[in-house]
TILUM-667433 format. One record per residue: chain; x, y, z of N, C-alpha, C in turn. Coordinates in Angstrom, 3 decimals. Atoms other than C-alpha are relative to their C-alpha. Example, Ala and Ser with C-alpha at 12.3 -4.5 7.8 and 13.67 -1.06 7.14 Angstrom:
# residues 2
NODE;pakol;npx;npy;npz;capx;capy;capz;cpx;cpy;cpz
NODE;A;0.890;-1.190;0.000;12.300;-4.500;7.800;0.900;1.200;0.000
NODE;A;-0.820;-1.190;-0.060;13.670;-1.060;7.140;-0.770;1.090;0.730
This chain:
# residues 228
NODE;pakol;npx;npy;npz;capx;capy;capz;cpx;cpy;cpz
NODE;A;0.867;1.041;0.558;84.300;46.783;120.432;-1.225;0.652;-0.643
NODE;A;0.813;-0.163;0.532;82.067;47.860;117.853;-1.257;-0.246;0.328
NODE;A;1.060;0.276;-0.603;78.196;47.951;118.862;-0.734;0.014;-1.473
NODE;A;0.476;0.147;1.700;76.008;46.500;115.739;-1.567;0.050;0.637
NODE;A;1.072;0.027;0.423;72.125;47.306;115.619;-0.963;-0.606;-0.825
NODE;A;1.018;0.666;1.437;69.776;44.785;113.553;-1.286;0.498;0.200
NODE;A;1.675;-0.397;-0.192;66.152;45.995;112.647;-0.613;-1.731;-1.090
NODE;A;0.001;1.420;0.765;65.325;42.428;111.464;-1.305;-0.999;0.486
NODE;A;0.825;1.021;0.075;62.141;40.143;111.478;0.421;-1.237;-0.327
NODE;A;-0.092;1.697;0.259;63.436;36.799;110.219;1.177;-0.241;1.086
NODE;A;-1.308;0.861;-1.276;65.523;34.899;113.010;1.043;-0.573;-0.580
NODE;A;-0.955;0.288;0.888;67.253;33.567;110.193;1.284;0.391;-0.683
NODE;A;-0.999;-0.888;0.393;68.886;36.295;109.016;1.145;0.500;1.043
NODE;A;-0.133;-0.508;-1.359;69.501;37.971;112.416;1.355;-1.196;0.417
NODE;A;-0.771;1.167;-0.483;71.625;34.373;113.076;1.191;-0.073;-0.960
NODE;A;-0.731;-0.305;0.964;73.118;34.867;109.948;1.416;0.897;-0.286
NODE;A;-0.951;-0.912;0.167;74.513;38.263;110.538;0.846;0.129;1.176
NODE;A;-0.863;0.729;-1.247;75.619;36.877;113.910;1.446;-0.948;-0.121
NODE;A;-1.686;0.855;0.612;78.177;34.432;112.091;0.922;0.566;0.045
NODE;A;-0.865;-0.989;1.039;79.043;36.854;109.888;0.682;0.943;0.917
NODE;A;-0.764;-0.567;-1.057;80.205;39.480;112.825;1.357;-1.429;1.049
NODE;A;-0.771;0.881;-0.890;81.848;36.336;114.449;1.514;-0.338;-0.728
NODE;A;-1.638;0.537;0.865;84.614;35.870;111.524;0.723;1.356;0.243
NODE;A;-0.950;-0.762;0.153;85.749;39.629;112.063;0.769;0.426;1.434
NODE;A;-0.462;-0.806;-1.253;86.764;41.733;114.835;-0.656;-0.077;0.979
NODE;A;1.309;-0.199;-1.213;84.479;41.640;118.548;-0.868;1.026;-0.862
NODE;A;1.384;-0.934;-0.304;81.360;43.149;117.886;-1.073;-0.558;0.804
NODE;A;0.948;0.353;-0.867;78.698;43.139;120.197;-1.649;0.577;-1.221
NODE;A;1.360;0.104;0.633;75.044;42.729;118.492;-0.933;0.022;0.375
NODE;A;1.866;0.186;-0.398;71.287;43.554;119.466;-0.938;-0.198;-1.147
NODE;A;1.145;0.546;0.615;68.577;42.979;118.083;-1.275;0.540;0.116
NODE;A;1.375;0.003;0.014;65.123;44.256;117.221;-0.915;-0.571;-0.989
NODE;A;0.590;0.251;0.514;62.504;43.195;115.515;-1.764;0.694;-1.108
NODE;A;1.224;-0.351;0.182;59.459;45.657;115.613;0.749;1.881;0.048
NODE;A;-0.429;-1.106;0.093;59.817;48.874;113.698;0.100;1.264;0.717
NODE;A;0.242;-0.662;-1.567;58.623;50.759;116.764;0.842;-0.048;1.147
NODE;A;-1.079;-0.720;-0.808;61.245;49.807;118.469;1.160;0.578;-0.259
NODE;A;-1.711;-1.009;1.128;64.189;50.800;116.237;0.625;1.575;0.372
NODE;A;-1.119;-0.860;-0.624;64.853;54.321;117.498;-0.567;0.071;1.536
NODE;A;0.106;-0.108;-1.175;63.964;53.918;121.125;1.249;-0.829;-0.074
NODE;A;-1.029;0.701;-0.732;66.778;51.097;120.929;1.260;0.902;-0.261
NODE;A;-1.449;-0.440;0.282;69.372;52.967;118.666;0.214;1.090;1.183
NODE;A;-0.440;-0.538;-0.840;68.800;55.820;121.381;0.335;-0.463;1.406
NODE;A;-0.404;0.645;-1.315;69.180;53.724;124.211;1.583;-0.414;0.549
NODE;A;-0.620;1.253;0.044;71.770;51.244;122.985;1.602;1.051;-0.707
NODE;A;-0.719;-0.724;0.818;74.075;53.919;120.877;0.882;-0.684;-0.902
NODE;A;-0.598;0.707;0.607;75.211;51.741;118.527;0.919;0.495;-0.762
NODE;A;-0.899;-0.977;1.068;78.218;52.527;116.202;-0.479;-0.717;-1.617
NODE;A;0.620;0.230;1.022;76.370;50.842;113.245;-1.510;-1.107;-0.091
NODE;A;0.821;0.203;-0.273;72.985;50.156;112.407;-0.327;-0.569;-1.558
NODE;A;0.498;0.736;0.822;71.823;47.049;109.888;-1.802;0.478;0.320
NODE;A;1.779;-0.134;0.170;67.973;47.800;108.767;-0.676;-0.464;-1.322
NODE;A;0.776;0.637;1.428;65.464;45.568;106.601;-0.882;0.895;-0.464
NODE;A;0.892;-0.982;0.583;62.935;47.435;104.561;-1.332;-0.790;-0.111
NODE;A;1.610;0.290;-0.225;60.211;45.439;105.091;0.027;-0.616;0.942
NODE;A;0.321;0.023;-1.465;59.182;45.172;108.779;-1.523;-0.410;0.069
NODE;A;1.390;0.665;-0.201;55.957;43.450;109.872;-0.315;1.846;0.903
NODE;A;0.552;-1.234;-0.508;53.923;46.885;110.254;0.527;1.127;0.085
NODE;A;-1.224;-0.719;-0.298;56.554;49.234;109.696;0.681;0.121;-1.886
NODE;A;-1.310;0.095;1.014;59.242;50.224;106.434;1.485;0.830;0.348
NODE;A;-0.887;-0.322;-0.534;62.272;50.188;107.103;0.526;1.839;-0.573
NODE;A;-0.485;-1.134;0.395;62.580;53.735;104.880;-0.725;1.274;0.657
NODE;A;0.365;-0.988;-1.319;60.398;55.411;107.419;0.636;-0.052;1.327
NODE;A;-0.971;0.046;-1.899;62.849;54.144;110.629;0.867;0.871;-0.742
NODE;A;-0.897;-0.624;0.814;65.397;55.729;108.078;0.061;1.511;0.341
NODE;A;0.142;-1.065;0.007;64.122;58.723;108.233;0.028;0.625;1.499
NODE;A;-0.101;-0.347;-1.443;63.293;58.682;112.054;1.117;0.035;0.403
NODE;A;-0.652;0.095;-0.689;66.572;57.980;112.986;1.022;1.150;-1.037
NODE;A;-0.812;-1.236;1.041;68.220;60.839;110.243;-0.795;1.399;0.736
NODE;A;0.310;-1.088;-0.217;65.908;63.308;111.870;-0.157;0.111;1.295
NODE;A;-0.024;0.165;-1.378;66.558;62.313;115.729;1.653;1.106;-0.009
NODE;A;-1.735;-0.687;-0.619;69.844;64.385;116.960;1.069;-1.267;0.723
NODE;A;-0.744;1.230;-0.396;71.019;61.134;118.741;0.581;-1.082;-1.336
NODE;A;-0.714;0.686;0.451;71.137;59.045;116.233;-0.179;0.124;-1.514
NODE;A;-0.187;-0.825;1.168;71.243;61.147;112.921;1.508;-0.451;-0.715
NODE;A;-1.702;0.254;0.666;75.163;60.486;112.272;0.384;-1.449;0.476
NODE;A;-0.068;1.455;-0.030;74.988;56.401;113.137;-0.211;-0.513;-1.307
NODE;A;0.412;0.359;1.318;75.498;55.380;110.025;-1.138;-1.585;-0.518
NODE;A;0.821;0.693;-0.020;73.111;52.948;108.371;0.053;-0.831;-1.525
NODE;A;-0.086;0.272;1.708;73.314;49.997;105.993;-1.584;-1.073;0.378
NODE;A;0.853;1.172;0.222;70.254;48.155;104.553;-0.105;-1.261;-0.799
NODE;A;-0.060;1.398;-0.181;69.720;44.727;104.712;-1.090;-0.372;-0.908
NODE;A;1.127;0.815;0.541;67.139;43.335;102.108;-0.254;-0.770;-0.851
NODE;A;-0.513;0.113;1.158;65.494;41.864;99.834;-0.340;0.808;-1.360
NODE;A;-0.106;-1.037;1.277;64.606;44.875;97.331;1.564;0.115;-0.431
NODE;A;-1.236;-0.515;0.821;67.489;44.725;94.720;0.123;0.471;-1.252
NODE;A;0.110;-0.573;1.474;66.196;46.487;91.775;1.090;1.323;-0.255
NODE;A;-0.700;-0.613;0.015;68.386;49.151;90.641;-1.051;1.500;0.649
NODE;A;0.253;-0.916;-0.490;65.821;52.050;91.914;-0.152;0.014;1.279
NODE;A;0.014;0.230;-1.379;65.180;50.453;95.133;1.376;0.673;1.154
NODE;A;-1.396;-0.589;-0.507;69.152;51.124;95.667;0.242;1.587;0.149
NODE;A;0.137;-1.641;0.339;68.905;54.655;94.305;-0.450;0.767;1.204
NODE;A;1.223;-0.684;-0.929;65.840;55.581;96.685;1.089;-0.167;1.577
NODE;A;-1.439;0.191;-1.172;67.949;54.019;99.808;1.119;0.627;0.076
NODE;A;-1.133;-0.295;-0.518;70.628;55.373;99.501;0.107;1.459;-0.077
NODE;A;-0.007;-0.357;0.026;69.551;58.321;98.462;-1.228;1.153;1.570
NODE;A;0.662;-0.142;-0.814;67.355;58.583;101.666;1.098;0.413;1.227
NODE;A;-1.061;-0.166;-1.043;70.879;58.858;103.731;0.342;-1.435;-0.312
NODE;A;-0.556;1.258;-0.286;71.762;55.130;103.960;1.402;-0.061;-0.385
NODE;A;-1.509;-0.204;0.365;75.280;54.330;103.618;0.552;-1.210;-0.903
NODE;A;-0.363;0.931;1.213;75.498;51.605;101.705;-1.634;-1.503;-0.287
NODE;A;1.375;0.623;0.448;72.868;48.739;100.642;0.309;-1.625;-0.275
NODE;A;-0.132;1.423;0.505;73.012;44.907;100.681;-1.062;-0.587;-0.042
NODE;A;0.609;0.394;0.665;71.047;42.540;98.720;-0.295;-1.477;0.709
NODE;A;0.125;1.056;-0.250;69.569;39.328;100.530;0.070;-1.382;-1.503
NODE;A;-0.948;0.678;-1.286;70.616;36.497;100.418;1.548;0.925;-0.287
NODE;A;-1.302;-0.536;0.116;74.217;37.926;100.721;1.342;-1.197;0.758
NODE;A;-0.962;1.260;-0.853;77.627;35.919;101.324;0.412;1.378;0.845
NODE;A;-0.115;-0.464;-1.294;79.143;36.581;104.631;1.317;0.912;-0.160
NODE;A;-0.859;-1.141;-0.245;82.484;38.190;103.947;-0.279;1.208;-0.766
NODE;A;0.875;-1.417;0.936;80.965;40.794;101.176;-0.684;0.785;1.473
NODE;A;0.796;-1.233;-1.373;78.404;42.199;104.448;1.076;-0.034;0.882
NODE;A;-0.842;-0.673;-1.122;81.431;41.827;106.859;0.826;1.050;-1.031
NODE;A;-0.728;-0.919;0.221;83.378;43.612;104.520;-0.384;1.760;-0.182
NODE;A;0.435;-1.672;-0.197;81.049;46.471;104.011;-0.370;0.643;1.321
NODE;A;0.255;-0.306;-1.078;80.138;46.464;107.144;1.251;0.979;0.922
NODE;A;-1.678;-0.370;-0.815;83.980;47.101;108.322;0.424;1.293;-0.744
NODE;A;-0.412;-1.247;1.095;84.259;50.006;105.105;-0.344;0.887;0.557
NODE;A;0.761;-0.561;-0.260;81.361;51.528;106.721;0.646;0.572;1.434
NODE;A;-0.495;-0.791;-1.224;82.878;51.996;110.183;0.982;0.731;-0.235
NODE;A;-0.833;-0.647;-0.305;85.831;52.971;109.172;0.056;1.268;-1.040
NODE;A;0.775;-1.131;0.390;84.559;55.685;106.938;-0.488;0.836;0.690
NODE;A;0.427;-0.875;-0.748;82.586;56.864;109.525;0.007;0.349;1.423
NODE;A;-0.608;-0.109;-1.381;84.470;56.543;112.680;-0.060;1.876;0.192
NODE;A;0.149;-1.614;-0.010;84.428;59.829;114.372;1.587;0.601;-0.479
NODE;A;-1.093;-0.459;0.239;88.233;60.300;113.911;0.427;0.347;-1.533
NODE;A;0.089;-0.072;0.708;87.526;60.189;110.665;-0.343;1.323;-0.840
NODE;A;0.836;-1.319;0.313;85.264;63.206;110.247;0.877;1.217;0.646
NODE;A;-0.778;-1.309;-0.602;86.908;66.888;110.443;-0.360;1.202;0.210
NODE;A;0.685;-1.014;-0.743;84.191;68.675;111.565;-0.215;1.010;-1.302
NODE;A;-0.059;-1.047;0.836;84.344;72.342;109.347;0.698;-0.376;-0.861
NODE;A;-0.625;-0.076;0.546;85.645;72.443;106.593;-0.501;1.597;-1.340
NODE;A;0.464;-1.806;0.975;85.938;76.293;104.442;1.269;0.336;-0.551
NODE;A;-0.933;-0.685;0.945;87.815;76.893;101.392;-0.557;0.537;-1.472
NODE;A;0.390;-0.859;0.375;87.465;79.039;98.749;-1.425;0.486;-0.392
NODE;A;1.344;-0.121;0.106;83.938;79.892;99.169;-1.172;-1.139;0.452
NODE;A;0.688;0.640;-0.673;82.602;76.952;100.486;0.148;-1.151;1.187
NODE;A;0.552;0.406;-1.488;81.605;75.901;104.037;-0.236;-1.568;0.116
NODE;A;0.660;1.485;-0.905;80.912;71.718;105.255;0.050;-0.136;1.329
NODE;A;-0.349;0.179;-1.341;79.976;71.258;108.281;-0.540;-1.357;0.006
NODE;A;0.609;1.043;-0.172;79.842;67.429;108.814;-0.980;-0.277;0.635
NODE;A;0.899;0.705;-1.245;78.195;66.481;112.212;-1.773;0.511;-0.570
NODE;A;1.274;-0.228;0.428;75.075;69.039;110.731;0.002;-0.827;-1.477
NODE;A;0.185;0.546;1.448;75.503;67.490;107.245;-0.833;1.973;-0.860
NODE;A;-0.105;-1.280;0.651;75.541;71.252;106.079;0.575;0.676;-1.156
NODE;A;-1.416;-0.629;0.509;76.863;73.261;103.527;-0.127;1.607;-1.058
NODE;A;-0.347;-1.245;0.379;77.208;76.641;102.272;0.456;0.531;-1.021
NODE;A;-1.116;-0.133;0.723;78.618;78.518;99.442;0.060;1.673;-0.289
NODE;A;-0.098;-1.542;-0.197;79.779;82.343;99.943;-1.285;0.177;0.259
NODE;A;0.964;-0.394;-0.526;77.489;82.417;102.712;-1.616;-0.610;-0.183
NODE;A;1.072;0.518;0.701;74.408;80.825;101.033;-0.455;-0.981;0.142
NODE;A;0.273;1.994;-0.163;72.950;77.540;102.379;-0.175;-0.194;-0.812
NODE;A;0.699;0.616;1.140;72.590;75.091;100.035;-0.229;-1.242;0.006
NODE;A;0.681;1.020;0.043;70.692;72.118;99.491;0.139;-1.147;-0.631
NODE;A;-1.031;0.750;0.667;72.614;68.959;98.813;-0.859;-1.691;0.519
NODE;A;0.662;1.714;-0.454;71.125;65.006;98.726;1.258;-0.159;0.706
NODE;A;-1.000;0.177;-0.746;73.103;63.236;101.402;1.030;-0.784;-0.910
NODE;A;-1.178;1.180;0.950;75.180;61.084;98.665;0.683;1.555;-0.464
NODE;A;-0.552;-0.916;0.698;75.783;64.512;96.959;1.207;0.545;0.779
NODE;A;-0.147;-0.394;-0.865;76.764;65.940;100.417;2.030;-1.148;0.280
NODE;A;-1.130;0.787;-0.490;79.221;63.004;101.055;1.387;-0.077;-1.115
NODE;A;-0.890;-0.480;0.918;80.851;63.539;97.624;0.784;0.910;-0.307
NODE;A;-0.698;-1.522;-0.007;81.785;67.110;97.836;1.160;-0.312;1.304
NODE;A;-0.621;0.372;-1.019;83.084;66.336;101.301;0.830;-0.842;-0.394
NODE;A;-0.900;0.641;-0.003;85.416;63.920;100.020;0.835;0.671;-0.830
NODE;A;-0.685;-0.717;1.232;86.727;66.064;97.147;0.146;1.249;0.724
NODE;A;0.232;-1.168;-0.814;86.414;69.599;99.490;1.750;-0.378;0.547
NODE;A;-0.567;1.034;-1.278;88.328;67.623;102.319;1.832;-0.393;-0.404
NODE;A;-1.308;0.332;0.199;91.086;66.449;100.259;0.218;0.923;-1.580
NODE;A;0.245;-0.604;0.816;91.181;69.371;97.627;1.679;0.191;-0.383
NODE;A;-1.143;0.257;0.426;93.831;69.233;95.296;0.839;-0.886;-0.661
NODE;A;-0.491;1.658;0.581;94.370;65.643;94.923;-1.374;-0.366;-1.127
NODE;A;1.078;0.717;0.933;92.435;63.662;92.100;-0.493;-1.069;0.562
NODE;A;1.062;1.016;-0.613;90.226;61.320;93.823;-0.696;-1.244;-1.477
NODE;A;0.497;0.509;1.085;89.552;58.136;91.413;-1.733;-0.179;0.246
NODE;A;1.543;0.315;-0.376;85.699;57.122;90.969;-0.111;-1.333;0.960
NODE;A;0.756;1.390;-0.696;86.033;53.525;92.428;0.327;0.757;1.699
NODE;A;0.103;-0.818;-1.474;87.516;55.926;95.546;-1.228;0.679;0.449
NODE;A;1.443;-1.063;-0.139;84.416;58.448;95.429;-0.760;-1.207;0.796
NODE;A;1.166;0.894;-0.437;82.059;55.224;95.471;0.501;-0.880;1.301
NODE;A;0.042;0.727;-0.870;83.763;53.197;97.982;-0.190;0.819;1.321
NODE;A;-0.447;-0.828;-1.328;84.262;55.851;100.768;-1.450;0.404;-0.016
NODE;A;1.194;-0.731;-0.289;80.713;56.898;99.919;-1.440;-0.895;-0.001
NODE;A;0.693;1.403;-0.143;78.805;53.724;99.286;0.255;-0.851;-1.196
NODE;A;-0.502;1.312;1.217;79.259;50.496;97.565;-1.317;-0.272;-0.530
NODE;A;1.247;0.438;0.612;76.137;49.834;95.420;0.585;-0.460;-1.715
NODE;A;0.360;0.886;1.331;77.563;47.928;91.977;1.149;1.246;-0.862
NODE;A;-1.212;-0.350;0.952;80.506;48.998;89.761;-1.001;1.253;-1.064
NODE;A;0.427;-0.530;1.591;78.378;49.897;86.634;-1.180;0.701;0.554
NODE;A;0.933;-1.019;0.174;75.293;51.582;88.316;0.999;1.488;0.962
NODE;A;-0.709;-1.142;-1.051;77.718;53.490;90.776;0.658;0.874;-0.733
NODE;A;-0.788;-0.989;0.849;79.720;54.909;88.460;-1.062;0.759;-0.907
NODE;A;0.826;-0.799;0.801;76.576;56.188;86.236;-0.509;1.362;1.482
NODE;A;0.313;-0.942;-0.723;75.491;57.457;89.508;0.496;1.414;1.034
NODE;A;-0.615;-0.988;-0.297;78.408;59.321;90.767;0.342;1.202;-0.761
NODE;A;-0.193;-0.717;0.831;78.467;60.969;87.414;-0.598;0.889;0.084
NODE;A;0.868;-1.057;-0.314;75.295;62.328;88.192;0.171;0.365;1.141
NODE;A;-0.003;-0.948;-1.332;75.483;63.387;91.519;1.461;1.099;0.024
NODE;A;-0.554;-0.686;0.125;78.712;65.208;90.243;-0.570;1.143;-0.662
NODE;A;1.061;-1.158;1.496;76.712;66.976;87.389;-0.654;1.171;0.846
NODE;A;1.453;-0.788;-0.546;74.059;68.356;90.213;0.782;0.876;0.891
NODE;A;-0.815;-0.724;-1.232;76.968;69.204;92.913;0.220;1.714;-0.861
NODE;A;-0.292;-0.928;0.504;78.160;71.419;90.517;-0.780;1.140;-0.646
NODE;A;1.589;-0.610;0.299;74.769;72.945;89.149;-0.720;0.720;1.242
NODE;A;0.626;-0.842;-1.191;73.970;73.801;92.524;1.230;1.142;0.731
NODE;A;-1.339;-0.346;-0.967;77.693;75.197;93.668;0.022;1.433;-0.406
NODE;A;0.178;-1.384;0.706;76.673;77.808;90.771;1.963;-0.118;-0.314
NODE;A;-0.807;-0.416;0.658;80.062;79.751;89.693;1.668;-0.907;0.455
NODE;A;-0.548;0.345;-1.365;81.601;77.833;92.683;0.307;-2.194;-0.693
NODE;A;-0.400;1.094;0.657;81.364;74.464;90.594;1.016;-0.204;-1.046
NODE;A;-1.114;-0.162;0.172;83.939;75.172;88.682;1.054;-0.541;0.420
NODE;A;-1.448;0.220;-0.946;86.371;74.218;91.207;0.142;-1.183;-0.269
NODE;A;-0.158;1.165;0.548;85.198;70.683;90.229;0.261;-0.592;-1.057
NODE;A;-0.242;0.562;1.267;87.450;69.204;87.931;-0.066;-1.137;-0.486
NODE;A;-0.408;1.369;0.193;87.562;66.609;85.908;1.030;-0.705;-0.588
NODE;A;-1.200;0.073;0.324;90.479;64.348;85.601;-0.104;-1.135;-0.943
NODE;A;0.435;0.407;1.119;89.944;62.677;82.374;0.506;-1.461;0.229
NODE;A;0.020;1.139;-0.370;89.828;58.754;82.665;0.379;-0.970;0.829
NODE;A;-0.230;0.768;-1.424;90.217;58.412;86.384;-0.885;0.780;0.458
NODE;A;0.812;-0.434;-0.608;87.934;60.765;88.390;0.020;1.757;0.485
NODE;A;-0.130;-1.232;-0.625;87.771;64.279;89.976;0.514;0.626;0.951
NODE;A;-0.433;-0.592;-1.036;89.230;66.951;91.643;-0.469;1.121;0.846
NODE;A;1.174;-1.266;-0.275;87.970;69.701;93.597;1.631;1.361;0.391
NODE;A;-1.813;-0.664;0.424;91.252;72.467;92.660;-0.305;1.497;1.189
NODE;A;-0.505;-1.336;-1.211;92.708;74.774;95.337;-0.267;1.410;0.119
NODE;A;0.027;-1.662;0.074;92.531;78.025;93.673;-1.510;0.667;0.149
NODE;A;1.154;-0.860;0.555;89.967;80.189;93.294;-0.418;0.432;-1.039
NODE;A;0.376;0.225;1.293;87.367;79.903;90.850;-0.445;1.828;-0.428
């Protein structure tokens, strides 16, 4: 039974996303309210996913964000936010903060159960395969790490989650609406501008090692077996 986390001020909502868990599978739901308490509960409570608003009476939700990305407990709980910032940079910034995906108040109810349900099963642990090292470069999930002949290197977490899906399954052509769904759902037409770029940078940073990332001309990318 899934354990769901709200960081939520309006009672409204909070009741809302209570429905909305009630049409899918058991989940069990807490509740906070005060940004202060947000990672005392997620470490308490260990939730397997954690809803968070971005504007908290005394509090933003992109500073719990950060607290709970730079706790060891609850660093790899993935995290979607709940609000109502829906400008297209607002999304950017979020998600590019770690978040895993991003919904837009008001929201209908099977859209958040459905991301909600993408989101677990994305990031179930059975999911994740720990190391991963081929020709020259290193992922290590659980750290959100990654390497390339030896060389840390310094990857936004969207970037991070992209390589890892193309690394992971190297060989195969991965389409873009795949990239974005497995990595977050934020909007057909900005997602796809934005996976373009976060391909552009993977590869800019991979150095000689980007290469490996191909592209498969009017479906999406591959990340190719051999050695570049």
């Amino acid at each position: 039974m899934p354990k769901v986390l709200i960081v939520e001020d309006d009672p409204l909502i909070v009741a809302a996303v209570e429905k909305t868990l009630s049409l899918g599978d058991s989940f069990t739901l807490e509740h906070v309210s005060n940004p202060d308490q947000a990672l005392p509960a997620a470490i308490r409570q260990r939730p397997d996913l954690i809803l968070l608003d971005i504007r908290l009476p005394g509090g933003d939700g992109r500073a719990v964000l950060k607290a709970f990305k730079e706790n060891t407990a609850t660093r790899t709980v993935p995290v979607i936010f709940l609000t109502g910032l829906g400008s297209e940079g607002d999304k950017v910034v979020g998600l590019n903060l770690g978040a895993d995906d991003y919904v837009v108040k008001p929201f209908g109810a099977m859209e958040l159960l459905a991301r909600i349900q993408s989101v677990l099963r994305r990031c179930r642990p059975e999911a994740r395969h720990g190391l991963i090292a081929i020709s020259g470069v290193r992922l290590d999930w659980e750290n959100r790490s990654v390497s390339v002949d030896g060389r840390p290197l310094r990857l936004q977490p969207k970037e991070f989650e992209v390589l890892y899906l193309l690394v992971s399954r190297r060989g195969r052509a991965l389409s873009r609406s795949y990239l974005i769904e497995n990595t977050s759902s934020y909007g057909t037409e900005v997602a796809t501008r934005s996976l373009d770029t976060h391909v552009k940078n993977i590869r800019k940073k991979l150095g000689k090692r980007g290469l490996l990332i191909e592209t498969v001309p009017k479906f999406g990318y591959r990340f190719a077996a051999a050695h570049a």
